[in-house]
N, C-alpha and C positions, 0 to 999 in steps of 0.2 A: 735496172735497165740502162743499155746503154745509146745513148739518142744522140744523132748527130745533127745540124739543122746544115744541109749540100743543097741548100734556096741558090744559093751563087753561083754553082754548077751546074743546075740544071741546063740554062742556057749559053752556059759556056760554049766557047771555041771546043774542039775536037785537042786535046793536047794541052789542055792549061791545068797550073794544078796548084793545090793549096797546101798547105800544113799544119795540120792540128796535133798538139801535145794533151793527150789524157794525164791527168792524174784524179784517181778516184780512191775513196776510204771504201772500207769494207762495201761488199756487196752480193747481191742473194740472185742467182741466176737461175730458177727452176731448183733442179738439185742439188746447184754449185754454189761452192761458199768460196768468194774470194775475199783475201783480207786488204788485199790493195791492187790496183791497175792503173800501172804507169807505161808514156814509151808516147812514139813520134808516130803519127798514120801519114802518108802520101797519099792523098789525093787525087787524081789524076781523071779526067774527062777525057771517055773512051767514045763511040760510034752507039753500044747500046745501054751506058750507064757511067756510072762513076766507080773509078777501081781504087779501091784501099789496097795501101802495099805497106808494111812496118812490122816492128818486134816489140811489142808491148811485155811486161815482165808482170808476174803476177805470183800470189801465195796460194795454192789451191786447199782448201781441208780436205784429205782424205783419211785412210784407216792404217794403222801397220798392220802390213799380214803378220807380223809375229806376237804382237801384243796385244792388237785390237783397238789400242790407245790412239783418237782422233790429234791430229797435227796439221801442220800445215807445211805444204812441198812446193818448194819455189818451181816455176814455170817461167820457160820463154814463148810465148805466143805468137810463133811466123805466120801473119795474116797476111791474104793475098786473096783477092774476090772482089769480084763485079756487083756492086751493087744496083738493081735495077731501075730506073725511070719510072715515073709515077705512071703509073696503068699497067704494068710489066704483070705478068703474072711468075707467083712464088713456084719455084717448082725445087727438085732435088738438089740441081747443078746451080739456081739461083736463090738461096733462102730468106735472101734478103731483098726487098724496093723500098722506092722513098713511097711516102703519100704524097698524093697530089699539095700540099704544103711545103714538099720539099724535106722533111722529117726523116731518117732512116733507122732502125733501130737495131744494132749492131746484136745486141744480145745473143741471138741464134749462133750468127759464127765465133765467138769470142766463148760461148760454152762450147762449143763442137772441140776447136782449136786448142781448150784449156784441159779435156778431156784427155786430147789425143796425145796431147805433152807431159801426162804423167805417168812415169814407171809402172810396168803394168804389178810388179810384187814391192808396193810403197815402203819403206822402212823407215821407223821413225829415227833412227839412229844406228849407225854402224854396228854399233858395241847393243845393242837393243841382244835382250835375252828370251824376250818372248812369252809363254804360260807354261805354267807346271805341268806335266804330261797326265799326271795322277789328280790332282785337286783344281788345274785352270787359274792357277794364283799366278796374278802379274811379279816375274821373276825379278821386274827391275825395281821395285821397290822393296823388295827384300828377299832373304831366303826363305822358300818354303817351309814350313813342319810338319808337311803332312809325312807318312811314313814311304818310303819307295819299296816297293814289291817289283822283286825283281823276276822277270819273268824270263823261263829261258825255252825254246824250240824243245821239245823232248828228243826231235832226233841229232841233237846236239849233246844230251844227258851222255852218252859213251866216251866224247871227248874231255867230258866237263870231270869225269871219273876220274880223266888219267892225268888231269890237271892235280886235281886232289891227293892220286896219289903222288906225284910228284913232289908236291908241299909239305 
């Protein structure tokens, strides 16, 4: 979780603002695995809350669509949200209030955020070679041996003749 303590701001002037520097070791957000979360939030005391504004930098674990092999894909996190006043109620456009303690617990937009900032086809690496099409053997750890059947369209078989006799 990510908890912020905005006790200061609650009764803040309209216009004052603070600044907090995150730096966090791995952490587990519902289905998010992040391996660090760093970066500057702004602060800011609005009319119905407190607005966080900043780019916090994070490692997110997700999957290669080509190998299936779990890694971790840097993110930059452009947070910008009204957090609400104790008694607010949470709704779609606000997922975030403090408690009446003044407590805010960021979690929600910082998964949303970290979600929307990864490539939608992740790749573990450039050069990534993916699974064998015939046996599913991760290619990047070596060559295959399974045997490859080559499979061709029969309505192909006519051109594939005069290839032949060509040879």
């Amino acid at each position: 979780m990510v908890k912020l303590n905005l006790i200061s701001l609650i009764h803040a002037k309209v216009g004052q603002q603070e600044t907090i520097t995150l730096e966090l070791d791995t952490l587990k957000i519902d289905d998010l695995r992040l391996d660090y979360l760093r970066g500057d939030l702004q602060l800011t005391r609005v009319a119905d809350g407190v607005l966080a504004k900043g780019n916090l930098e994070t490692s997110v674990e997700t999957e290669c669509v080509r190998c299936l092999e779990t890694f971790f894909e840097p993110v930059v996190i452009e947070l910008e949200d009204v957090i609400g006043l104790p008694g607010a109620d949470v709704t779609v456009e606000r997922p975030v209030c403090m408690s009446k303690d003044g407590w805010a617990d960021l979690s929600p937009l910082i998964r949303e955020c970290a979600w929307l900032g990864l490539p939608i086809n992740p790749i573990c690496a450039p050069d990534c070679r993916g699974l064998c099409p015939q046996c599913g053997g991760n290619l990047n750890r070596g060559e295959c041996t399974c045997e490859t059947v080559e499979t061709l369209d029969p309505r192909w078989e006519a051109l594939r003749s005069l290839l032949n006799e060509k040879a």
